[in-house]
C-alpha positions in Angstrom: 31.6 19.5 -7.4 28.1 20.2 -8.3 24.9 18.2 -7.0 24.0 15.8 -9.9 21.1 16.3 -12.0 17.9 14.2 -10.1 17.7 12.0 -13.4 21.5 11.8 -13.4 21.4 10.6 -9.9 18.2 8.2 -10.5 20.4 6.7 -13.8 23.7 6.1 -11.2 21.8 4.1 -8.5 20.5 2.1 -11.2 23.7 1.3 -12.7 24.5 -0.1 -9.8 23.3 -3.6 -8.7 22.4 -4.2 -5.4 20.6 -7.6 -5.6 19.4 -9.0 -2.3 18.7 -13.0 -2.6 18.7 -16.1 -0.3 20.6 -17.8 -2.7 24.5 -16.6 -2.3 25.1 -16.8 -5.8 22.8 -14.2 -6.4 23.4 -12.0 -3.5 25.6 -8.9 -3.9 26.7 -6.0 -1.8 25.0 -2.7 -1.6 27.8 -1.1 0.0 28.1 1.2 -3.6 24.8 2.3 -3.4 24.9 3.6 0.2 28.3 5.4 -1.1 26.4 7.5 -3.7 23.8 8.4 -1.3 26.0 9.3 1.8 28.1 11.5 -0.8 25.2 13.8 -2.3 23.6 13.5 1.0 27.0 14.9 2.8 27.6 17.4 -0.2 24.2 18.8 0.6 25.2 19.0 4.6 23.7 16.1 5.9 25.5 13.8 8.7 25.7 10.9 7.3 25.7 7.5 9.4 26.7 4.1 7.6 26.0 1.4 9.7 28.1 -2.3 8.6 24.8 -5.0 9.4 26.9 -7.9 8.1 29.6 -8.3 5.7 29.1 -6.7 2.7 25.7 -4.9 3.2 25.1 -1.4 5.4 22.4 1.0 6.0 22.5 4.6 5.8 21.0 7.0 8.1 21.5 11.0 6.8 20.6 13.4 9.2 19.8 16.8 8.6 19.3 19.3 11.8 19.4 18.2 14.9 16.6 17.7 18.0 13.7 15.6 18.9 11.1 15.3 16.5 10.7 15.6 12.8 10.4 13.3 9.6 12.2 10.2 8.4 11.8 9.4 4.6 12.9 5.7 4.4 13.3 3.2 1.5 15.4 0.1 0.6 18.4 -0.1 -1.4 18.4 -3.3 -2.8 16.5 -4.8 -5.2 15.2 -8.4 -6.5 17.3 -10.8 -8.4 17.2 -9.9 -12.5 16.7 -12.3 -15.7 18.1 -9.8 -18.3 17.0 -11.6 -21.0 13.3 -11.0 -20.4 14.1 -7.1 -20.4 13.9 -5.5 -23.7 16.1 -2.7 -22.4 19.5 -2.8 -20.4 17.9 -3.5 -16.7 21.3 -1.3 -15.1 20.7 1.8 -17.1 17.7 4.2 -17.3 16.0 4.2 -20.6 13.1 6.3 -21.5 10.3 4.6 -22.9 7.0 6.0 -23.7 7.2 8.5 -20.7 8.5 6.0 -18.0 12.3 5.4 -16.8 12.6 2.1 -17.1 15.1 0.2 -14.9 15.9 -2.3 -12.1 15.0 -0.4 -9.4 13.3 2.4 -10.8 9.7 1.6 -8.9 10.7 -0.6 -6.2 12.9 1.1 -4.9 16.1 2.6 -5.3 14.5 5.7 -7.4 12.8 7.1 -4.4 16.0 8.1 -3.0 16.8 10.8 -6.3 12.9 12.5 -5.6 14.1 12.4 -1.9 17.1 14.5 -3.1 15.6 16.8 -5.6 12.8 17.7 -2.9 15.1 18.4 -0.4 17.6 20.3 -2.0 15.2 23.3 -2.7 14.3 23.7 0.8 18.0 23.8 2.3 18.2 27.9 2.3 15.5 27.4 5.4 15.6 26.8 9.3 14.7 23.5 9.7 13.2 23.9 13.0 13.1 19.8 13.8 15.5 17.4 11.8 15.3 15.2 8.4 16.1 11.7 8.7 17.0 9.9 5.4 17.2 6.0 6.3 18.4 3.9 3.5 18.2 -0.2 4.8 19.8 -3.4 3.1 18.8 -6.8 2.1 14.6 -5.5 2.1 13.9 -8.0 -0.4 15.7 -10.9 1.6 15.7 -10.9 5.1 15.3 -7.9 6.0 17.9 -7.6 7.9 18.6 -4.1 7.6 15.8 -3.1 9.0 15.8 -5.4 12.2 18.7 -4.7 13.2 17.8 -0.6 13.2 14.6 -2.1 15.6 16.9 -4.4 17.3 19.4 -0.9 18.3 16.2 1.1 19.7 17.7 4.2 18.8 14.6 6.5 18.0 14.0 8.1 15.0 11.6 11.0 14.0 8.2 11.4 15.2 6.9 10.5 11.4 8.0 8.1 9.0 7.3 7.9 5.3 8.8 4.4 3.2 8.5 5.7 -0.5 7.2 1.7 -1.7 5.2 1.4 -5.2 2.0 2.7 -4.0 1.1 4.8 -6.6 1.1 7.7 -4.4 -2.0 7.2 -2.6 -1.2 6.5 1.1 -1.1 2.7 2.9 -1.4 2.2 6.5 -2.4 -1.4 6.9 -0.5 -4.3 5.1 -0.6 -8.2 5.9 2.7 -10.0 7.5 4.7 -12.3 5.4 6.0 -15.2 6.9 8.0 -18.2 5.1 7.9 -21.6 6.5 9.8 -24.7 6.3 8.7 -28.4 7.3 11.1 -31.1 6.9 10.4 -34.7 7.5 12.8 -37.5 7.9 11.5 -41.2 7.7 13.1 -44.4 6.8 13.5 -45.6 3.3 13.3 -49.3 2.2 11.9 -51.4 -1.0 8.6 -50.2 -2.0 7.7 -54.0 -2.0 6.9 -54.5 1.6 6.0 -51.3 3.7 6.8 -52.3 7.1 10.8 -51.8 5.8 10.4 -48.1 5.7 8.8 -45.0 7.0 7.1 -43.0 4.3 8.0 -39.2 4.7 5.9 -38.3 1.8 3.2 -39.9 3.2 3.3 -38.0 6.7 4.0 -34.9 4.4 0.4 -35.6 2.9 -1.5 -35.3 6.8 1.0 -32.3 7.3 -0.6 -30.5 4.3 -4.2 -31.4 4.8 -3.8 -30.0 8.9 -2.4 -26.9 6.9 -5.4 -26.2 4.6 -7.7 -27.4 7.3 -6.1 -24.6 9.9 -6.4 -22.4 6.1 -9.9 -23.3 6.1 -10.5 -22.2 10.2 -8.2 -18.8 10.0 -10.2 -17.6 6.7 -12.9 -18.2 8.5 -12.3 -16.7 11.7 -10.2 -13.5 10.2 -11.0 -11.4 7.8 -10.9 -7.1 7.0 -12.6 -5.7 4.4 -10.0 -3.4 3.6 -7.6 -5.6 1.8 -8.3 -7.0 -1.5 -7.9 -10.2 -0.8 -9.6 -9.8 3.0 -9.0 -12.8 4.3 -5.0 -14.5 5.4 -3.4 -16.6 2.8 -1.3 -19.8 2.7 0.1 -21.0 -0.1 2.1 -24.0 -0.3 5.1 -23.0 -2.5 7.2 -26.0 -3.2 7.8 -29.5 -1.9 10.8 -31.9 -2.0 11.3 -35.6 -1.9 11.9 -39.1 -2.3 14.1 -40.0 -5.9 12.4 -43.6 -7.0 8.8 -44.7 -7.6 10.5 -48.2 -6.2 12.0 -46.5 -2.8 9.8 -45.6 0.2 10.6 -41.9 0.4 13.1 -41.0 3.8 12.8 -37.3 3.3 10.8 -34.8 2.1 10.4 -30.8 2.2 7.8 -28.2 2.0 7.9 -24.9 2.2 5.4 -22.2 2.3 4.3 -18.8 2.4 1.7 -17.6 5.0 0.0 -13.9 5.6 -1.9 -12.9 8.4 -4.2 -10.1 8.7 -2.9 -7.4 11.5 -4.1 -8.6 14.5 -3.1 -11.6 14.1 0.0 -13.1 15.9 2.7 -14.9 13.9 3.9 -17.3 17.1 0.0 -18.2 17.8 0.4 -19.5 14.0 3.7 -21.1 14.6 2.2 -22.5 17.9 -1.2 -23.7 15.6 0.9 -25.7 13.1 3.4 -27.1 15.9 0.5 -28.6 17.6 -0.8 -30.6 14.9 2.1 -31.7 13.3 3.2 -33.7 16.7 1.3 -36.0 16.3 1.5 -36.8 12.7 5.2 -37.5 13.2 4.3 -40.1 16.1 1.6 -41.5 13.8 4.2 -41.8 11.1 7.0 -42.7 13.5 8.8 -39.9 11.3 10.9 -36.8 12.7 9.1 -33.4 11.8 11.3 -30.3 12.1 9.4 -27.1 11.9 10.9 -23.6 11.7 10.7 -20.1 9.7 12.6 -19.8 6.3 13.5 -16.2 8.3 12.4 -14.0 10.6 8.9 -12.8 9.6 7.6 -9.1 8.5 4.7 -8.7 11.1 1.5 -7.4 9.9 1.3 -3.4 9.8 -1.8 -1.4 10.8 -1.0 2.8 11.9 -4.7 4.0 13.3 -6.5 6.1 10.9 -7.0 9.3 12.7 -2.8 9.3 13.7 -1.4 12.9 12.6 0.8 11.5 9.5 -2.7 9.4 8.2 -4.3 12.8 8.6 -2.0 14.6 6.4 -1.1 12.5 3.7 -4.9 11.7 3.2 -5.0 15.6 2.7 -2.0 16.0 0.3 -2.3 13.0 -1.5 -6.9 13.3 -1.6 -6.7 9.7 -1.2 -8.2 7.5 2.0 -5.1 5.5 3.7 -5.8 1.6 2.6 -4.5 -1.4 2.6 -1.7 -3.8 0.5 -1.1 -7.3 1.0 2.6 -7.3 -0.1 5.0 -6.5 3.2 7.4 -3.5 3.8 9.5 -2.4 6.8 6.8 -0.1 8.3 6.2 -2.5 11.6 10.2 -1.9 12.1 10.1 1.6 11.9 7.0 1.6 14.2 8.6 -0.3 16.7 10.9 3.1 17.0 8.0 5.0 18.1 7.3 6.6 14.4 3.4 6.5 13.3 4.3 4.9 9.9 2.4 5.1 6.1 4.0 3.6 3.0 3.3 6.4 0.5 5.6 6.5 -3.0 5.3 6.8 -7.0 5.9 3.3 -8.2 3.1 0.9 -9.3 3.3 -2.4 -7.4 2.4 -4.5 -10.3 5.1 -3.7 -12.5 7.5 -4.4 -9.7 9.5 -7.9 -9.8 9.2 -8.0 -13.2 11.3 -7.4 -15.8 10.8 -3.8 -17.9 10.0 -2.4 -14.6 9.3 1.3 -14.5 8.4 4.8 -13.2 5.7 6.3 -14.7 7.1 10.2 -15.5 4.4 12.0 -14.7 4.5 10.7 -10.9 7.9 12.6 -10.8 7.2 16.1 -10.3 4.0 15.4 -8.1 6.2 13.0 -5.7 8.9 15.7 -5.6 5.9 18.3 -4.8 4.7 16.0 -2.3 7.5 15.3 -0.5 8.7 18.8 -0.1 5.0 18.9 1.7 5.9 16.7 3.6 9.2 18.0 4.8 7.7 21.4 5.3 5.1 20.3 8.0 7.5 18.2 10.2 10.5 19.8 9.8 9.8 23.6 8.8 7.3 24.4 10.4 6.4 22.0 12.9 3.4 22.7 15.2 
C-alpha cells in the first residue's frame, strides 16, 4: 500500500484527537495517533518502538539504521483542549485558508511529524552511515509525562536532537522553566461576629501572597538575561479559592500559580524560598499551609551557543539561536546526552487558540531544512 500523500498524512493526524488535559473529562488517548505514525514509519523501514507510559497514552520511538550517533527529530503528539465553537472551520480536519492549513494541531504540533516524513522519505535510497531517531512523546501539554519517563529510562539517544515546536523556523536554545504551584490553607470557620471563633484562611492566604510578590520583587531583581523578551522570571498568581459567606470566617482557601525561572536558576531553591516564608505565616495564623507542585516542573533549558547542532542550524536556518519563554521537552532530551535546539515551522502565537494554523510557505523550506539536517548527522557524519 502506497506511502500517503505528506498533506494526506498531515489531514489524518489531525482528524484524530489527541487532547492532553488535567481535567479527565477532557483528556483522551493518543494511542491512534502513535498508530499512524508507527505504520508509515514501519512501511518506510523504520523499527518502530511503542512504549505504554500509562493507560491510554504511549510514545513512539522509530529508528532508522543502527549505531551510536546520529539525529533524533522529536515532537509531541497531543495537543491542547479545543472550544469548537470559536473555530470558524472544523478544528479535526485540514482546511485551506488563505495559504495556511488550518487545524488543531497543525502548528503545535502534530504537523511536524508529516514534514518529518516527506523529508525523509527522499533520502531512503542512501547509506545512512549513523541512525534516525523519530521520538513521538504523550501528554506534552499536561504533564509531560511522556517525556519523563524517556529521561527517567536513561536509554540514550542520538548525539543531536531537534523538537519541531512553533518557532518559526529560526532556531531556540534557551527557554524559561514552567512550574505550577499549589498552596492550600486550612483554618477554622465560625460567625463572622466575633473573630476569636474562627481561624481566617483567607486572611493567612493574603501574607502568603504578599511573601510571593515580595520574593517576585527580590528574584526580578536578582535574575535577569537579556535574551528573553520578557528578561526577567515571572509569577503569576492564576486563581484562588475560598470561603462561601460574607457572614462565615473562611476555613479554606486555595491558590494556585504559575512561576518561570530563568536557566540558572533552580526550581527546589524556589520551592525551598516559598516553604520558608510560608511557615511562619501558618503559625501566625494558627492555620495549616500545605505547599506542593501542581506537577512535576519543565526545568529551564539553555544548550551553549558554540555546541555543534547551535552551529549548524544558525547556518541553515541564517538566524542567531534565541530565546522563548514558553517550555518544551528540550531539558528531557538533554538529560540523554543530546545537545538540544527547538527549531520548527509553526508560529507560537497562533498556537492555543482556536483557527490555529501552518503558514504554507513554511512547508517546503522545513521539508528542505530537515533533509539538511538529516544529511549532516546521519549521511554524512564527520
Amino acid at each position: 500500500m502506497p506511502l500517503p500523500s505528506m498533506k494526506d498524512q498531515f489531514a489524518a493526524l489531525i482528524a484524530v484527537p489527541s487532547v492532553s488535559c488535567t481535567q479527565p473529562s477532557l483528556d483522551q488517548s493518543n494511542r491512534p495517533v502513535i498508530d499512524l505514525l508507527a505504520g508509515w514509519l514501519g512501511d518506510l523501514g523504520f523499527a518502530c518502538d511503542i512504549q505504554q507510559v500509562s493507560p491510554g497514552k504511549f510514545n513512539l520511538l522509530a529508528t532508522y539504521g543502527t549505531g551510536p550517533g546520529g539525529l533524533v527529530l522529536a515532537g509531541h503528539s497531543d495537543t491542547v483542549p479545543f472550544d469548537e465553537a470559536l473555530w470558524k472551520t472544523d478544528p479535526l480536519k485540514l482546511t485551506e485558508v488563505d495559504g495556511r492549513w488550518v487545524g488543531l494541531g497543525s502548528c503545535d504540533m502534530k504537523g511536524f511529524f508529516a514534514l518529518v516524513i516527506e523529508a525523509v522519505r527522499g533520502l531512503l535510497d542512501q547509506p545512512f552511515k549513523q541512525p534516525l531517531l523519530i521520538l513521538a512523546t504523550c501528554d506534552e501539554e499536561s504533564s509531560m509525562a511522556g517525556a519523563r519517563a524517556l529521561a527517567e529510562a536513561g536509554r540514550p539517544l542520538g548525539r543531536a536532537a531537534v523538537i519541531g515546536e512553533p518557532t518559526g523556523l529560526k532556531p531556540i536554545r534557551l527557554h524559561k522553566g514552567v512550574m505550577m504551584e499549589r498552596i492550600d490553607i486550612l483554618g477554622r470557620s465560625g460567625h463572622s461576629s466575633d473573630p476569636s471563633l474562627g481561624h481566617s484562611a483567607l486572611e493567612a492566604m493574603h501574607d502568603a501572597i504578599s511573601e510571593l510578590k515580595g520574593l517576585r520583587t527580590q528574584w526580578q531583581a536578582k535574575y535577569r538575561n537579556p535574551q528573553f523578551t520578557v528578561p526577567q522570571p515571572t509569577l503569576n498568581l492564576g486563581c484562588i479559592h475560598g470561603g462561601d459567606n460574607p457572614n462565615r470566617i473562611c476555613g479554606q482557601c486555595s491558590l494556585e500559580f504559575d512561576l518561570r525561572p530563568l536557566p540558572g536558576m533552580d526550581p527546589e531553591m524556589l520551592r525551598s524560598a516559598i516553604r520558608q516564608k510560608l511557615q511562619p505565616l501558618a503559625e501566625l495564623h494558627q492555620v495549616q499551609i500545605d505547599y506542593a507542585p501542581l506537577f512535576p516542573e519543565c526545568a529551564p533549558f539553555e544548550q551553549i551557543a558554540d555546541a555543534e547542532l547551535v552551529r549548524v542550524a544558525e547556518r541553515l536556518t541564517g538566524h542567531t539561536a534565541a530565546a522563548v519563554a514558553f517550555g518544551t521537552e528540550a531539558p528531557y532530551l538533554q538529560r540523554l546526552g543530546c545537545e538540544t535546539l527547538v527549531l520548527g515551522p509553526g508560529d507560537i502565537a497562533c498556537a492555543h487558540q482556536p483557527g490555529e494554523y501552518l503558514e504554507m510557505s513554511r512547508l517546503d523550506p522545513t521539508v528542505r531544512l530537515l533533509r539538511q539536517l538529516i544529511e549532516h548527522y546521519c549521511l554524512t557524519p564527520q
